[in-house]
DSSP file (Angstrom, degrees, kcal/mol; ACC not computed):
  #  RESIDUE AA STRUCTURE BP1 BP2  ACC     N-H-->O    O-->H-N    N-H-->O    O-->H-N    TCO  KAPPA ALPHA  PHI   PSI    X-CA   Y-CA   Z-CA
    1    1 A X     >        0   0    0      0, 0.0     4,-1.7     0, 0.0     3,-0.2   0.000 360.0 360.0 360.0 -46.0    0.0    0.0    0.0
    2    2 A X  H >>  +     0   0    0      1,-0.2     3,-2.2     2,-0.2     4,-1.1   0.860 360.0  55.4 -53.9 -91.2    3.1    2.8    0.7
    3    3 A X  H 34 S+     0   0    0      1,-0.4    -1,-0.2     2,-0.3     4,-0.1   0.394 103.2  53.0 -83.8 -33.6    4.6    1.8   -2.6
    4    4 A X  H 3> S+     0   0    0     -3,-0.2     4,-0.6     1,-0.1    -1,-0.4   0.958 111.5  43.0 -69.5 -50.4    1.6    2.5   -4.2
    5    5 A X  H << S+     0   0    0     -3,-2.2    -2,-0.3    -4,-1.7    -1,-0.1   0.766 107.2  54.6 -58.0 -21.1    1.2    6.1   -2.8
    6    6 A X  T  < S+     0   0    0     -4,-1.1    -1,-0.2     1,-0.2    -3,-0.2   0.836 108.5  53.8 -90.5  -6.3    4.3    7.4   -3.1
    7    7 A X  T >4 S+     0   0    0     -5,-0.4     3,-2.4    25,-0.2    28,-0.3   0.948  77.9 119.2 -78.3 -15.1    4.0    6.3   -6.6
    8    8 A X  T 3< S+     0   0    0     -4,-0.6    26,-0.1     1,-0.3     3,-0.1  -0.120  85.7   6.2 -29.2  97.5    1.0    8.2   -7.0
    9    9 A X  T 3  S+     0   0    0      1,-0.4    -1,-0.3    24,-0.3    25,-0.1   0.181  96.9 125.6 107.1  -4.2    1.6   10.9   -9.7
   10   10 A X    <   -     0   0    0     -3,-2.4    25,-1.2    23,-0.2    -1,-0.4  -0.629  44.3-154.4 -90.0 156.8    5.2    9.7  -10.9
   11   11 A X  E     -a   35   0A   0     23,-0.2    44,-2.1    -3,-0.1    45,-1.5  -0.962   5.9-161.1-125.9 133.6    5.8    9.0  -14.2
   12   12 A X  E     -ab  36  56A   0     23,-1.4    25,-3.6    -2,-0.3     2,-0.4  -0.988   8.6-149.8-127.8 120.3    8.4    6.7  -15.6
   13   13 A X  E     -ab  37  57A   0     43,-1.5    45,-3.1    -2,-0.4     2,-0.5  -0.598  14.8-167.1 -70.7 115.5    9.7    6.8  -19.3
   14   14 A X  E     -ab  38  58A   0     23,-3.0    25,-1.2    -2,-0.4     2,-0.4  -0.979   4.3-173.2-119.9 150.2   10.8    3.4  -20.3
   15   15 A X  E     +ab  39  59A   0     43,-3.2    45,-2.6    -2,-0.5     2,-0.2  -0.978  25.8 133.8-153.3 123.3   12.9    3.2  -23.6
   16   16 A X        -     0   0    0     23,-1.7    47,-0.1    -2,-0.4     6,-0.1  -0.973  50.0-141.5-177.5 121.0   13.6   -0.2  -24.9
   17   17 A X  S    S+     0   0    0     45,-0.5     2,-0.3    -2,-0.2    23,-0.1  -0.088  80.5  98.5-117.7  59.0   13.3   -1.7  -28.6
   18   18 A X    >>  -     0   0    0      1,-0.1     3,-1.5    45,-0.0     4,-0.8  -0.822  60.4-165.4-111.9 109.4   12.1   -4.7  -27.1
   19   19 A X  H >> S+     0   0    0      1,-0.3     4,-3.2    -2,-0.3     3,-0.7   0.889  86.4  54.6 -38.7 -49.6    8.6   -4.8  -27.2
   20   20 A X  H 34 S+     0   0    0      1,-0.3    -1,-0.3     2,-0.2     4,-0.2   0.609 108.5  52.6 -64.7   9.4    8.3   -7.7  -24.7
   21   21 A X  H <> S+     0   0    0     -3,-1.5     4,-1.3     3,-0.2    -1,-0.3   0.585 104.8  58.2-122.5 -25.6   10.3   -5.7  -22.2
   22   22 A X  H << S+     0   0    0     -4,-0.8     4,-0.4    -3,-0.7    -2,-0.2   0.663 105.0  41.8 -46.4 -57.3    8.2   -3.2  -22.7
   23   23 A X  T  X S+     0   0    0     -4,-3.2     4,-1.8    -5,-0.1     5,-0.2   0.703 117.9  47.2 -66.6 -41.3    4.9   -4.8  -21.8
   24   24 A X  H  > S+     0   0    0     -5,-0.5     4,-2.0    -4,-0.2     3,-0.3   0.941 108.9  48.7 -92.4 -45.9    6.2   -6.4  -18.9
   25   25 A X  H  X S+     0   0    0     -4,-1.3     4,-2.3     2,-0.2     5,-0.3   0.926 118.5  47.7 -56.7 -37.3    8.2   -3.6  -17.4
   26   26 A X  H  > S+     0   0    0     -4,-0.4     4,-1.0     1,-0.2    -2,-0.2   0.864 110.7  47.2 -50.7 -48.2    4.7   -1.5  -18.0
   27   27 A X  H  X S+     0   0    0     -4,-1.8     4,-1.4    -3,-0.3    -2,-0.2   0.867 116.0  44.7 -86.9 -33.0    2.7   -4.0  -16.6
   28   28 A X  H  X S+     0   0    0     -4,-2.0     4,-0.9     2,-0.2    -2,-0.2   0.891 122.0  43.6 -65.4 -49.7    5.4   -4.5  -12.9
   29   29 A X  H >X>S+     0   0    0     -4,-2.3     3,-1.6    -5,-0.3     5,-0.7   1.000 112.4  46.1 -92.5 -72.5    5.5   -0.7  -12.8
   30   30 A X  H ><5S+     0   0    0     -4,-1.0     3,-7.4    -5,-0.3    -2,-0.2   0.772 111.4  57.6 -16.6 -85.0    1.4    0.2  -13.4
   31   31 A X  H 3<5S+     0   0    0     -4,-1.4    -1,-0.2     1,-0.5    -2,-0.2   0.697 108.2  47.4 -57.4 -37.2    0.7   -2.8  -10.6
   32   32 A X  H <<5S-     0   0    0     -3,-1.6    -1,-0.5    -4,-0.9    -2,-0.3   0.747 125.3-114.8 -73.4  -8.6    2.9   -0.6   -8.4
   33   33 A X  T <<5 +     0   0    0     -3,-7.4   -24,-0.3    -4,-0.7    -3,-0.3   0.658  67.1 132.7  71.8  31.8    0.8    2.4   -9.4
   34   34 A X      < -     0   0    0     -5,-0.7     2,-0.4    -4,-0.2    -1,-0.3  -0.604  63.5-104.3 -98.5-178.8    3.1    4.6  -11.3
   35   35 A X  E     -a   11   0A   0    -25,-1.2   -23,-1.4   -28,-0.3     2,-0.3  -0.819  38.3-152.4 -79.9 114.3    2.3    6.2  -14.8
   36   36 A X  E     -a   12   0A   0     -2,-0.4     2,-0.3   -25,-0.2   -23,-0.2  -0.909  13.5-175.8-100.9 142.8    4.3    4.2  -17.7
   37   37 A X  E     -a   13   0A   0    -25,-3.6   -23,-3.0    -2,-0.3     2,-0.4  -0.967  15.7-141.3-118.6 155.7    5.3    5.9  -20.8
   38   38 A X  E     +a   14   0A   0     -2,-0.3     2,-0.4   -25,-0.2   -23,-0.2  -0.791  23.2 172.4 -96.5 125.4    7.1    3.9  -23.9
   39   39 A X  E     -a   15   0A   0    -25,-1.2   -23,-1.7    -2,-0.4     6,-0.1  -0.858  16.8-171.7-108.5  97.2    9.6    4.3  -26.3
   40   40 A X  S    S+     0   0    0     -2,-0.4     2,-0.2     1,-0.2   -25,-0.1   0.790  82.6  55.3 -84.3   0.3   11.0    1.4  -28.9
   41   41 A X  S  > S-     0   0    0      1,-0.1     4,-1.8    22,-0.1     3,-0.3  -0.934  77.5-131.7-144.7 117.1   13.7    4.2  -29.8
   42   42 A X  H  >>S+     0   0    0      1,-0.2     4,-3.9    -2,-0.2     5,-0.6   0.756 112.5  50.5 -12.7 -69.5   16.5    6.6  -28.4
   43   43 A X  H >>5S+     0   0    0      1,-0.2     3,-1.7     2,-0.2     4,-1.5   0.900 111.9  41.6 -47.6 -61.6   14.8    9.3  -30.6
   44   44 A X  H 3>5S+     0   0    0     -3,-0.3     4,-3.1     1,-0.2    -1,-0.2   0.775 115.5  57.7 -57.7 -32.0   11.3    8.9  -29.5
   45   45 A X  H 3<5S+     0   0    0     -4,-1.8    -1,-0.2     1,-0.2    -2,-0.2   0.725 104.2  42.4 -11.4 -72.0   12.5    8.5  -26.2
   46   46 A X  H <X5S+     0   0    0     -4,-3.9     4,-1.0    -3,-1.7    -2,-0.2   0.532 114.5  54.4 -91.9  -3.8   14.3   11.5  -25.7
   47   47 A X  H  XXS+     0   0    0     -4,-1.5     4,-2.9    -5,-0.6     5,-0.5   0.887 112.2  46.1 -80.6 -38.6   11.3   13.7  -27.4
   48   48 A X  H  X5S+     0   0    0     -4,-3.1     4,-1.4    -5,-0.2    -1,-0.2   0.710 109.8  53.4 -79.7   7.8    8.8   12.0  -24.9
   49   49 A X  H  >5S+     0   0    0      3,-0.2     4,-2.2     2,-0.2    -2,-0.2   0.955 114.0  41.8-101.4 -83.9   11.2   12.7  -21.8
   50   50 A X  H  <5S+     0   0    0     -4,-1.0    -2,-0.2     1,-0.2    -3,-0.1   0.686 121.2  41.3 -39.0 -37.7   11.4   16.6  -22.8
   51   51 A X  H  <5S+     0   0    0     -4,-2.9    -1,-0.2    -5,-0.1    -2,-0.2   0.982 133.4  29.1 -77.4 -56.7    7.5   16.8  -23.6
   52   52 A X  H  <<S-     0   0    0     -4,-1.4    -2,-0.2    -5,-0.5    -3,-0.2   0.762  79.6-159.9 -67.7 -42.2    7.1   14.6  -20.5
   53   53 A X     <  -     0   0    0     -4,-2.2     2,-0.1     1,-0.1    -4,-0.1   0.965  27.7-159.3  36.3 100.5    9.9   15.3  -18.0
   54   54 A X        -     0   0    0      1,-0.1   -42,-0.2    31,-0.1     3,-0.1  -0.515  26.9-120.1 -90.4 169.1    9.4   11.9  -16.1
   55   55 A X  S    S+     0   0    0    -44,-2.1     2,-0.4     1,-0.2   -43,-0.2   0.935  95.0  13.5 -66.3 -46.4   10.5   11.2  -12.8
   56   56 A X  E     -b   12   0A   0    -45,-1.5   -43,-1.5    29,-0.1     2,-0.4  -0.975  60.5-153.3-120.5 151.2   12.6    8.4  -14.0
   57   57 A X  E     -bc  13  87A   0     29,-2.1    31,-1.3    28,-0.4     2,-0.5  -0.984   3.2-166.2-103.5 109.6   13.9    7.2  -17.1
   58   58 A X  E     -bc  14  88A   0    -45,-3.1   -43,-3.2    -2,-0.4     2,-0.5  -0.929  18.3-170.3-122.1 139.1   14.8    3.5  -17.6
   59   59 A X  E     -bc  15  89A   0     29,-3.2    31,-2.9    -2,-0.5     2,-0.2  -0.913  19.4-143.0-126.2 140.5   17.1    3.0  -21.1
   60   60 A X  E     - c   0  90A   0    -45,-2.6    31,-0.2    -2,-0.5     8,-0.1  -0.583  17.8-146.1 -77.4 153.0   18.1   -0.3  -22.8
   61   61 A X  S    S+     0   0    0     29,-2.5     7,-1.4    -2,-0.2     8,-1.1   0.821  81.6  56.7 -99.5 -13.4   21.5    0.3  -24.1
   62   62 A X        +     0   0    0      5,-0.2   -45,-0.5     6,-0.2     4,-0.3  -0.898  68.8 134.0 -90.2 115.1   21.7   -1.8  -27.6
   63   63 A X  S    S-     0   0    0      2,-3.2   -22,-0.1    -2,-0.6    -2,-0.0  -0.559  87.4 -20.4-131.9-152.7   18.7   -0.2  -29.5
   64   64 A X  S    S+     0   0    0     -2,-0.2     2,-0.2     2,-0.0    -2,-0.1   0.788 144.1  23.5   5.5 -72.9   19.5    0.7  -33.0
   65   65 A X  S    S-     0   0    0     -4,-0.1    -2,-3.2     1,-0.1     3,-0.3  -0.466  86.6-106.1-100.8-175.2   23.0    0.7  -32.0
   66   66 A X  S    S+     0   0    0     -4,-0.3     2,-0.2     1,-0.2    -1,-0.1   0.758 125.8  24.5 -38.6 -57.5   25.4   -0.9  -29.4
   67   67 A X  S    S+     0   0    0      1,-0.1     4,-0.4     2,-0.1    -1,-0.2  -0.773  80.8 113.2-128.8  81.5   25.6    2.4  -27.7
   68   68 A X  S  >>S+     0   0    0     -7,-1.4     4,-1.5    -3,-0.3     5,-0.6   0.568  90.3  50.4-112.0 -63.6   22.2    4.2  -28.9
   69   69 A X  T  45S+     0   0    0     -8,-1.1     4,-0.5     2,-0.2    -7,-0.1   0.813 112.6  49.2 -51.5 -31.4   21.3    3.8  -24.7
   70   70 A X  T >>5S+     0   0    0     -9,-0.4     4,-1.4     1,-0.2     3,-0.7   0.965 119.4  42.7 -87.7 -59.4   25.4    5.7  -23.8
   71   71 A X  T 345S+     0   0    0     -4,-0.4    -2,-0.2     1,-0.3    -1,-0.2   0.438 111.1  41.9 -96.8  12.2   24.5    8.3  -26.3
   72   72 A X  T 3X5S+     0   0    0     -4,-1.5     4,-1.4     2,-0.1    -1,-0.3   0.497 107.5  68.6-119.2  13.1   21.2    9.4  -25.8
   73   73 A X  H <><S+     0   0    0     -3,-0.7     4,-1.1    -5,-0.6    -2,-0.2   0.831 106.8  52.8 -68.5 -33.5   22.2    9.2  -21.4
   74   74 A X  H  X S+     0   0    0     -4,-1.4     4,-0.9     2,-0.2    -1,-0.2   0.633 103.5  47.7 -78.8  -9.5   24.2   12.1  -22.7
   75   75 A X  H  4 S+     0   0    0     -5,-0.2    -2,-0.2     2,-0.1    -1,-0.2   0.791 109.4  51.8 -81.8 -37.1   21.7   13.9  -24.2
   76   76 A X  H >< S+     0   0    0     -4,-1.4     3,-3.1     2,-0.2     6,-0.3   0.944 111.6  47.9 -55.6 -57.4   19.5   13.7  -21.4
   77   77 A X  H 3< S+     0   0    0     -4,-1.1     6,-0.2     1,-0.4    -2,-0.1   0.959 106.0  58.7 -68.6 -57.8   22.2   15.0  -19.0
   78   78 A X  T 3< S+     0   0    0     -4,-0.9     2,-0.4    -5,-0.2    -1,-0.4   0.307  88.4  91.9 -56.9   5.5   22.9   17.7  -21.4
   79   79 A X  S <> S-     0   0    0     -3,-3.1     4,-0.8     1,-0.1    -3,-0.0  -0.851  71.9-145.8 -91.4 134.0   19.1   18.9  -21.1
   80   80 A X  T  4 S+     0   0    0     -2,-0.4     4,-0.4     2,-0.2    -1,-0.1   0.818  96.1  45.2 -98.2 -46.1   18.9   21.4  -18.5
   81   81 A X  T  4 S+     0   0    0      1,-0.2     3,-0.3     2,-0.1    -1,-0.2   0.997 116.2  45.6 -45.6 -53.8   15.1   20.1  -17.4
   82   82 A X  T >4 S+     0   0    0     -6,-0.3     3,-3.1     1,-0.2    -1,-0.2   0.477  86.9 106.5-104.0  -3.2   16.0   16.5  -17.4
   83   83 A X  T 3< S+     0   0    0     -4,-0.8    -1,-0.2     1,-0.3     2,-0.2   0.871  87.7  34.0 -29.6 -63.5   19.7   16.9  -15.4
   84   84 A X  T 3  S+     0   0    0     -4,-0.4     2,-0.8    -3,-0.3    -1,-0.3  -0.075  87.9 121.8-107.0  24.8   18.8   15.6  -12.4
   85   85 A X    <   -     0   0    0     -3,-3.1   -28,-0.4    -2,-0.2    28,-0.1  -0.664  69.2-116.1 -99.5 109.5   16.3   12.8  -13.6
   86   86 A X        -     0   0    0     -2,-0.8   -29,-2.1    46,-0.2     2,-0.3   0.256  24.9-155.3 -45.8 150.3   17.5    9.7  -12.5
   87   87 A X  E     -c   57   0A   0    -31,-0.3    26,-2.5    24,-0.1    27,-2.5  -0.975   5.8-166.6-114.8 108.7   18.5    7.3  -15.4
   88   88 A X  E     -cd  58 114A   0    -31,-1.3   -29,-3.2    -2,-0.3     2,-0.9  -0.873  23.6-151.4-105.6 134.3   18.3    3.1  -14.5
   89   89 A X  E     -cd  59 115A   0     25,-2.9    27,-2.3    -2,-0.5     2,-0.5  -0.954   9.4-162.4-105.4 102.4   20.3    1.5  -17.9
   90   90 A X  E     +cd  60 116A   0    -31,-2.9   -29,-2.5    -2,-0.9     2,-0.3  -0.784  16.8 165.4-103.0 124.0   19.1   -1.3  -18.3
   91   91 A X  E     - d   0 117A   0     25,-1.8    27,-1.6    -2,-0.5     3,-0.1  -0.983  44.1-166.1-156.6 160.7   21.2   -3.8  -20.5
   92   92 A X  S >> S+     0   0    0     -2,-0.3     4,-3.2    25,-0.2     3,-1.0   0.035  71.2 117.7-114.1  19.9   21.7   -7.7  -21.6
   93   93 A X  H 3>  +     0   0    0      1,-0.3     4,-1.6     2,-0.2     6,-0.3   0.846  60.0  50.4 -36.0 -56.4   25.0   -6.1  -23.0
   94   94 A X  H 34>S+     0   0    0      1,-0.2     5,-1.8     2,-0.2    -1,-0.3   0.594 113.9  47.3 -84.6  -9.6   27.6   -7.9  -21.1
   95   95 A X  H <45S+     0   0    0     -3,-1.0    -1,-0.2     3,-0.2    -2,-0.2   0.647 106.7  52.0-101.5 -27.7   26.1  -11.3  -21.9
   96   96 A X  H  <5S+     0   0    0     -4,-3.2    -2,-0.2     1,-0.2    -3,-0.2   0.721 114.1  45.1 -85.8  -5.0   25.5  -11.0  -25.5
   97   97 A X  T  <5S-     0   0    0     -4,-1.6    -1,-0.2    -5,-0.4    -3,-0.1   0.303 106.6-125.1-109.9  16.6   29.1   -9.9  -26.1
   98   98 A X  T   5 -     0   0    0      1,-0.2     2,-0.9    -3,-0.1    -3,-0.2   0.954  47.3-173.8  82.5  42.1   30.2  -12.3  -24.1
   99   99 A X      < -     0   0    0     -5,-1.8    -1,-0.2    -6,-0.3    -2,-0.1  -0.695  28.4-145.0-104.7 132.5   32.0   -9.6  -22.0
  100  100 A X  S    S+     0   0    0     -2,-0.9     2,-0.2     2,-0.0    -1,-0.2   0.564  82.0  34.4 -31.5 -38.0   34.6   -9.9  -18.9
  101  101 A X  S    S-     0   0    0     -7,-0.0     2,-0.3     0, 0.0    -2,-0.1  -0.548  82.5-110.5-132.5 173.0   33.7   -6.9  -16.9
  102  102 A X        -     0   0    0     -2,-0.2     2,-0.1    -9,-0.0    -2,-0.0  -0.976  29.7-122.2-131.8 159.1   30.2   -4.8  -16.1
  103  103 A X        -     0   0    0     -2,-0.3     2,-0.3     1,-0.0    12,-0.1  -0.508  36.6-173.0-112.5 148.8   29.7   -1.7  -17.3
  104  104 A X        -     0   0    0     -2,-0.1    10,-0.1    10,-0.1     8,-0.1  -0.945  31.8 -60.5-151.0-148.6   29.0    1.1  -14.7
  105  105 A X        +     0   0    0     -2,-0.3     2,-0.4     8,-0.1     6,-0.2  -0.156  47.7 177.9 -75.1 139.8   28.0    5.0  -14.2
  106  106 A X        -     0   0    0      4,-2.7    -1,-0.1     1,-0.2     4,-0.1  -0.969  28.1-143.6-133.7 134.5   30.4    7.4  -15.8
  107  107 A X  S    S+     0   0    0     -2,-0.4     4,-0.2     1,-0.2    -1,-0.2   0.982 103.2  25.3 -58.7 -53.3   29.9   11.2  -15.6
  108  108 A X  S    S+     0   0    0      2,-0.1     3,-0.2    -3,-0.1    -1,-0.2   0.805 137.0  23.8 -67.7 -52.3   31.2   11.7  -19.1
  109  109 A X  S    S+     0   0    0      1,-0.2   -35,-0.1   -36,-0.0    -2,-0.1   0.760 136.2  20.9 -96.7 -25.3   30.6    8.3  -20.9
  110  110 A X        -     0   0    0    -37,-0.1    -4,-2.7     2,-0.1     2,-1.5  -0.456  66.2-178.9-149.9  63.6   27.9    6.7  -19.1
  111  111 A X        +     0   0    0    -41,-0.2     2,-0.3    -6,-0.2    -4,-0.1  -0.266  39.1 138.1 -81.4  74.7   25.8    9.6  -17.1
  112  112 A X        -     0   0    0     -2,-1.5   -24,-0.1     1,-0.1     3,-0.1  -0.780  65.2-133.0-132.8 148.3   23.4    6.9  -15.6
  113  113 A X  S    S-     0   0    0    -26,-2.5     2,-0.3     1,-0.3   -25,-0.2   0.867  87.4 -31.1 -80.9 -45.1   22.1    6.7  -12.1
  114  114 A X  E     -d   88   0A   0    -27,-2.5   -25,-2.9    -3,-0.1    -1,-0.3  -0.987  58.1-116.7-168.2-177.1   23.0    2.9  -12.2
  115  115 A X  E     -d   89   0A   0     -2,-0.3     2,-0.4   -27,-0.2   -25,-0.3  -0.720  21.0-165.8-105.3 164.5   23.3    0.3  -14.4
  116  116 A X  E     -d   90   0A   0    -27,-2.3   -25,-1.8    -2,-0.3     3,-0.1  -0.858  19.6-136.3-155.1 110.8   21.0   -3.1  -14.1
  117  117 A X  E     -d   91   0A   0     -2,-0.4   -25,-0.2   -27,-0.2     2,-0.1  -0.437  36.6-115.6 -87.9 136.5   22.0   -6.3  -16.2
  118  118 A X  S    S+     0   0    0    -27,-1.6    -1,-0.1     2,-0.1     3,-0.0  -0.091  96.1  90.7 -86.0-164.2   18.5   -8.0  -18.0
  119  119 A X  S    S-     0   0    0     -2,-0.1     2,-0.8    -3,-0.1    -2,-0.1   0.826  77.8-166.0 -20.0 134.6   17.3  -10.5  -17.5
  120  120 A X        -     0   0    0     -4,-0.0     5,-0.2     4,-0.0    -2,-0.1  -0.672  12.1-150.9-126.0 102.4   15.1   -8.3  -14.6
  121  121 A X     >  -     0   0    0     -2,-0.8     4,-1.5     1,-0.1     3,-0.2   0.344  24.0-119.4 -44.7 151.0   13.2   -9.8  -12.0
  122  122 A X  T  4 S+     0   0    0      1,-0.2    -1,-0.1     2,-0.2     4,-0.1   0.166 107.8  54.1 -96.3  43.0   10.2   -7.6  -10.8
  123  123 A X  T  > S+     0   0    0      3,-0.0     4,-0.5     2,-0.0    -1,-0.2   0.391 107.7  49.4-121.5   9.8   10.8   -7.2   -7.7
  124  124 A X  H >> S+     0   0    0     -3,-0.2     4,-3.1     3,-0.2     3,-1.0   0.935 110.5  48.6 -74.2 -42.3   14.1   -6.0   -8.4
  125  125 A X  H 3X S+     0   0    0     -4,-1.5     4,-2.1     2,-0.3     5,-0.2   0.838 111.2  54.1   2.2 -73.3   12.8   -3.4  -11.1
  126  126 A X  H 3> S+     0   0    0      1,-0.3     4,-0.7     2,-0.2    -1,-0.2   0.605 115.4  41.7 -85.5 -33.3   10.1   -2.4   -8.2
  127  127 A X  H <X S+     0   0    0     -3,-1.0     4,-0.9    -4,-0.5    -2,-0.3   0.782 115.4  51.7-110.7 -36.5   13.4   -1.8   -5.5
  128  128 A X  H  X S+     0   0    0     -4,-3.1     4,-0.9     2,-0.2    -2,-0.2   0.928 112.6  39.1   1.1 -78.8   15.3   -0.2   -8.0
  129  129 A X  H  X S+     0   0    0     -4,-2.1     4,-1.6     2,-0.2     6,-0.3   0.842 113.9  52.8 -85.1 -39.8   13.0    2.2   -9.1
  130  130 A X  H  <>S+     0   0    0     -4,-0.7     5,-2.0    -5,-0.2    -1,-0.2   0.877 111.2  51.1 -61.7 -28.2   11.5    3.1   -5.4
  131  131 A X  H ><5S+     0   0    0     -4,-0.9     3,-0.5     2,-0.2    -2,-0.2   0.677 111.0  49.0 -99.3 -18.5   15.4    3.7   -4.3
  132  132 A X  H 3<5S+     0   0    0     -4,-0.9   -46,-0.2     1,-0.2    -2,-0.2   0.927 116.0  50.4 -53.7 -45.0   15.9    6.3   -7.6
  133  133 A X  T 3<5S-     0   0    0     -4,-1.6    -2,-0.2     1,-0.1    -1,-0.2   0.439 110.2-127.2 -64.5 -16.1   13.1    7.7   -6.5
  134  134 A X  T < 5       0   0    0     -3,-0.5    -3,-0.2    -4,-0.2    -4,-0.1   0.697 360.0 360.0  42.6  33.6   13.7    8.1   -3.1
  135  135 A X      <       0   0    0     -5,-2.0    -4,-0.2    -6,-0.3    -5,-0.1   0.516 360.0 360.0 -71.4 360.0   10.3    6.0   -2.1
């Protein structure tokens, strides 16, 4: 019941060009009661985050590109509105490239509040996004 009010009014931008990730993160986040908005693309993304200015933002980082999710966390940052809205990066990055290390927050390369490797349970999603938030 707390989790529900303090979501009351918040809006979270999810931006993600997996549909199914899409749905499900919508449907995790809604159950808690926040407002979801959608993206499948960096661009459409960063247009509804300026129209919208959500409380949080959660970005895949392989869209389009590799690094479509690194560059459009710098675009955000670079928005005077949207500075200070926390950013969750959400990525299955380090497992499809098979990679040694895990990526995390960089002021300059990677301006993310943190970073969160998929597959992503919901209730970690749900304690995530209540600690960006400061619920």
């Amino acid at each position: 019941m707390a989790a529900q009010q303090s979501a009351k009014n918040q809006t979270i931008l999810l931006v993600d060009d997996d549909r199914e990730f899409l749905e499900s993160g919508r449907a995790v986040l809604e159950s808690a009661g926040y407002t979801v908005l959608t993206a499948e693309n960096g661009a459409t993304g960063l247009e509804l985050a300026r129209r919208e200015k959500p409380a949080l933002i959660m970005l895949d980082m392989m869209m389009d590109t590799n690094t479509e999710g690194m560059e459009v966390s710098r675009r955000i940052r670079e928005t005077s509105e949207l500075r200070d809205v926390p950013i969750l990066m959400v990525t299955g990055a380090r497992a499809a490239m098979h990679l040694p290390f895990r990526f995390e927050p960089d002021a300059h390369h990677l301006p993310v509040s943190a970073i969160l490797e998929k597959p992503l349970a919901p209730e970690v999603l749900l304690r995530e996004v209540s600690k960006h938030l400061g619920a």
